[in-house]
Every structure is written in structure tokens, then in C-alpha cells.
C-alpha angles and dihedrals in degrees: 000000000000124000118215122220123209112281111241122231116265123250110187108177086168119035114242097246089053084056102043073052098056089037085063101059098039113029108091126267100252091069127078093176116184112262089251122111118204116208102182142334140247112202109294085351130095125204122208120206097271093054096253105145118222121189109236121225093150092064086189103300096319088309098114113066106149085048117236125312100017101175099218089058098040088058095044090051105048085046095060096041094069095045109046138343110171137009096163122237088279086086145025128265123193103237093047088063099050091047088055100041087056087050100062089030090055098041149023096275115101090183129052123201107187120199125147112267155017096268088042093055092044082049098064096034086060095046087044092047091053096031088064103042088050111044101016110037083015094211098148085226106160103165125121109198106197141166127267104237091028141142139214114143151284105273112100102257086041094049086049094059096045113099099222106095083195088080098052104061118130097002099091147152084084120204111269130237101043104118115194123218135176119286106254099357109130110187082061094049083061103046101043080058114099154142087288097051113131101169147331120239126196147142121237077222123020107217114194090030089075107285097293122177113211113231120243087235088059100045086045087054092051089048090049090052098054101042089049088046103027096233115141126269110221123176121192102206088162087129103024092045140094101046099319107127091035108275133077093261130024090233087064093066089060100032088228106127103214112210080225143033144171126215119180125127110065091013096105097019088243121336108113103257130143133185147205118201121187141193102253083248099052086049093075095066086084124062128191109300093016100118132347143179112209096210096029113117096026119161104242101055090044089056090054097053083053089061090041107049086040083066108033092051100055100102087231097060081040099054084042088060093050097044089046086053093041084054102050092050093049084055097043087046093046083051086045088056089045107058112357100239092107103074095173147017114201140166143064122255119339098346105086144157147194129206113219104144137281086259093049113039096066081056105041084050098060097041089064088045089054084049095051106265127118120215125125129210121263127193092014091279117043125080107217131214114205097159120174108278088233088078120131129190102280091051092052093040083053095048092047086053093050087052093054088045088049094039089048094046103054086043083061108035089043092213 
């Protein structure tokens, strides 16, 4: 479905290997980036600086989902960007308020808090959350109920609530009141359920736990729970969101309606934008002055989510994302068949994963990339797959070959 642009001439003042150098000494310490340098995108391909093509199924992280170069948001954004970029939240901006307006048009929410990331949005599902129970229903409900596995982000409040202790090593003290229980596991959920519950906090798919759907079953239960005991149902579909099982929202796909809910990632196709959406009667857990994002709500990135919701939400683009998705987990599961290293094939739409081992998947990874495919490991064991939504059938039948070729490769190299 994607469309290709003409690929510029490149133009390389510093070689690549004088600035991986320089990267080195200078890049912080938290990042252990690939020696490659992109200098621009085709579609669902990217271009380094020396013109080699790699077939992107990483999509930054599940960011670009109309690919690179998408001429409808290429025109939006440059359009904007010669008319107005920031206002502050002290006034209003035209795109902001369509953007807003779509959002509670096209979902459950009736308010929109705008801010510029994932962490940022479960940051502020989490403040609102407390801030309710404690100064509007005045509960004194504290509790935080989360997943085991899951994600949520990297700010302090957000890394408390993710379920990976790995992440949180060296930065205590952690903030108190978040409780872990097991992924899918019901009787869990319940228990862990009390008087102090303030909310519970999950993701339809969890994405750097391993590319794990949640079962409706699950999300129902969660949805049980709160109604019965009045704590607050959030859903972080920063990852799963924005088209990328196949509906709107990740929520449709289960038919369990969250009170809250977070959106960063693809909603803007690559300009760095994240949301909250409430209930009208969670909103009031926030007054005037209570929380606030400084870029949130600028125009350009809400003119890009715009563009892109004026594109993910048509049902065509939709049905494309879950035949696509249909398509790459026939193929993983045919490779599957085939050798035995893929032990599982998991996921719904375009988020997809495939178990392969914590020992294999690094290699397998970088064998594709080597090959010229671009994926990345989730969970320690799983390779996962977060292509553009804008894939068609040639770009997943080549990934799944690139996978054969990788998978064949290490077997043989036994390295």
C-alpha cells in the first residue's frame, strides 16, 4: 500500500565511521544504538548514508505508522510549520482543538489532556487516577493494581508501575503504593483488589514484555473489579494503539471500555505527541494548575495526528492492517513448521512476535539486520515485528524470507 518518493542524492560532508566515533564519546550512556546512520526513508524502507535499503519492521519503535515520507503528512507538516509551532498551554491553537475534538468524537473519552510522550501520558493517567480518588470521591484509595512483564515508561511514577524489576535498579527509593500481579491471571487480578485500590493499570498487549495480548476474559475481569470497587480502569495503549491491532483503539479489539486511556507512539506518525483521554467524571479529578505539559497540545504535532487519524481510521486502511498481520503470522507460523526454532507465534494485527529464546533472538536480530531488516527483540526472547501500517504483501513475504535466511544462518554459523 505504500507509495516510494524519489531518493535524494546523498550528500556525506563527514564519513559515517568519523561520526559513530564522535557518537561514542559524546551520546549518553543509556543508549547502545546500532553503528548505522539513517539519512532519510522510502515508504517502509529506510536509507543509511551510504544508500544501503533496509526494510523497516521496527518502525521506530511502533512510531511510524504511515512509513516515511507519506505525502499527505509531509504536506500537513510542512504546512504547519510555516504558520505556527508553539503558543504555550496558556492559549488555544487550532489544531489542538480539532485534534481534540476527533479524539472524544471517535472514542469513550469526553476530556483530552496533550503532553509529548508514553511516560508522560501514563503519567498523567496515574496523577489523575490518585488525584481523584483523593481530593474528589476522597477515598483515600492509594493502590495501584499492575501487570507483571509490563511497561509503562521510564519516568519515576511510570517505572514504578512497570512490572520488570530490572528497570528499576539504582533508582530507588520507588514510588510506593503500585502491587504486581501475574499477566492474565484472574484470580490475581481479584485478590490483589481491595478497599485501597485506586486503579488498575494494564496494557491490551503488552509490548516489551514479549508481545502479549491480553485475553477478553482478562480485560472483562478488570472491568468487573473496578465497577464492583470503584477503582479506576487505565489502559496504556501507547504501543497497541492508534490502529495497530486493527481497530481504532486497542480497547475495541476486546469490547472492554477503559475510564482512562493513553495514546502516544504512531499518533502523530512520527512527531513526538502523547494523550490522555477520561471519563467526564474522572476529569474532574484535576482543577486548574494541577498538572501541565508545556509542549503538549502544539500545533504541529497535533496537525500530524490530524493527518494521521484522517488516514488510520478509514476501515480500509484498518482491514489492510489486519490482513497484513494475518499474513506475517501465517508466514512466522509456516517457518515455525518448518525448523522448530519458532516456538510461538503470538499478537493481533501488526504487533506481532515471535518466540525464538532468550539465546537466539539477539542473533537472529542482527542477522536480519545484516540482511537488511529492521526488528528488534522484546521480552528477552521474542523477535518483534512493529512494521508501518502502511505494509503490503510483498514487504511481509520478504520479511518472512529474511527471517528463514537469519534463522538459517546462525543454525549454521553456530554462533
Amino acid at each position: 500500500m505504500h507509495t516510494h518518493r524519489p531518493v535524494r542524492k546523498l550528500a556525506p560532508e563527514r564519513s559515517t565511521a568519523s561520526l559513530v566515533e564522535s557518537a561514542t564519546q559524546t551520546t549518553s550512556r543509556n543508549y547502545g544504538p546500532s553503528p548505522i546512520v539513517f539519512d532519510h526513508g522510502d515508504g517502509v524502507f529506510l536509507v543509511d548514508r551510504e544508500g544501503r535499503r533496509y526494510l523497516d519492521f521496527l518502525a521506530g519503535i511502533a512510531v511510524n505508522c504511515l512509513g516515511y515520507g507519506h505525502p499527505a503528512l509531509v504536506e500537513a507538516l510542512q504546512s504547519q510549520v510555516g504558520k505556527l509551532l508553539h503558543v504555550s498551554n496558556l492559549f488555544y491553537n487550532e489544531p489542538q482543538l480539532l485534534l481534540q475534538e476527533r479524539l472524544v468524537a471517535q472514542s469513550f473519552a469526553d476530556r483530552v489532556f496533550f503532553c509529548n510522550s508514553g511516560a508522560e501520558a501514563n503519567e498523567a493517567a496515574l496523577k489523575l487516577a490518585r488525584r481523584y480518588h483523593g481530593v474528589v470521591a476522597q477515598s483515600g484509595r492509594r493502590t495501584i493494581v499492575c501487570a507483571q512483564q509490563s511497561f509503562h515508561g521510564r519516568t519515576l511514577q511510570a517505572l514504578a508501575a512497570t512490572g520488570q524489576p530490572k528497570y528499576w535498579e539504582g533508582f530507588d527509593p520507588m514510588p510506593a503504593g503500585f502491587v504486581h500481579v501475574p499477566f492474565n491471571d484472574v484470580a490475581a487480578l481479584e485478590a490483589a483488589v481491595d478497599g485501597t485500590t485506586c486503579a488498575i493499570f494494564l496494557e491490551p498487549v503488552q509490548g516489551e514484555g514479549g508481545v502479549l495480548p491480553a485475553t477478553r476474559e482478562y480485560l472483562a475481569a478488570a472491568r468487573r473489579l473496578c465497577d464492583v470497587s470503584g477503582a479506576v480502569l487505565i489502559f496504556d495503549e501507547v504501543q497497541c494503539g492508534v490502529g495497530r491491532l486493527g481497530t481504532l483503539w486497542a480497547y475495541e479489539s476486546f469490547g472492554v471500555v477503559p475510564d482512562i486511556a493513553t495514546w502516544a507512539k504512531g499518533i502523530a506518525g512520527g512527531v513526538p505527541l502523547g494523550v490522555m483521554l477520561s471519563t467526564e467524571k474522572l476529569s474532574e479529578g484535576f482543577k486548574k494548575g494541577s498538572h501541565a505539559s508545556t509542549f503538549g497540545g502544539n500545533p504541529l504535532a497535533c496537525r500530524g495526528g490530524l493527518t494521521v487519524l484522517d488516514i488510520v481510521s478509514t476501515p480500509e486502511f484498518l482491514a489492510n492492517v489486519v490482513a497484513m498481520g494475518e499474513r506475517l503470522q501465517a508466514g512466522l507460523r509456516g517457518l515455525a513448521e518448518k525448523g522448530g526454532v519458532i516456538k510461538e507465534v503470538r499478537g493481533m494485527g501488526l504487533m506481532v512476535g515471535a518466540v525464538v529464546g532468550s539465546e537466539l533472538a539477539p542473533k537472529i536480530m542482527a542477522a536480519a539486520l545484516e540482511r537488511g531488516l529492521l526488528i528488534n527483540t522484546a521480552g528477552g526472547d521474542t523477535l518483534r515485528f512493529v512494521p508501518p501500517l502502511i505494509v503490503g504483501a510483498p514487504d511481509v513475504d520478504r520479511a518472512v524470507e529474511i527471517i528463514e535466511g537469519s534463522i538459517e544462518s546462525v543454525l549454521s554459523s553456530g554462533r
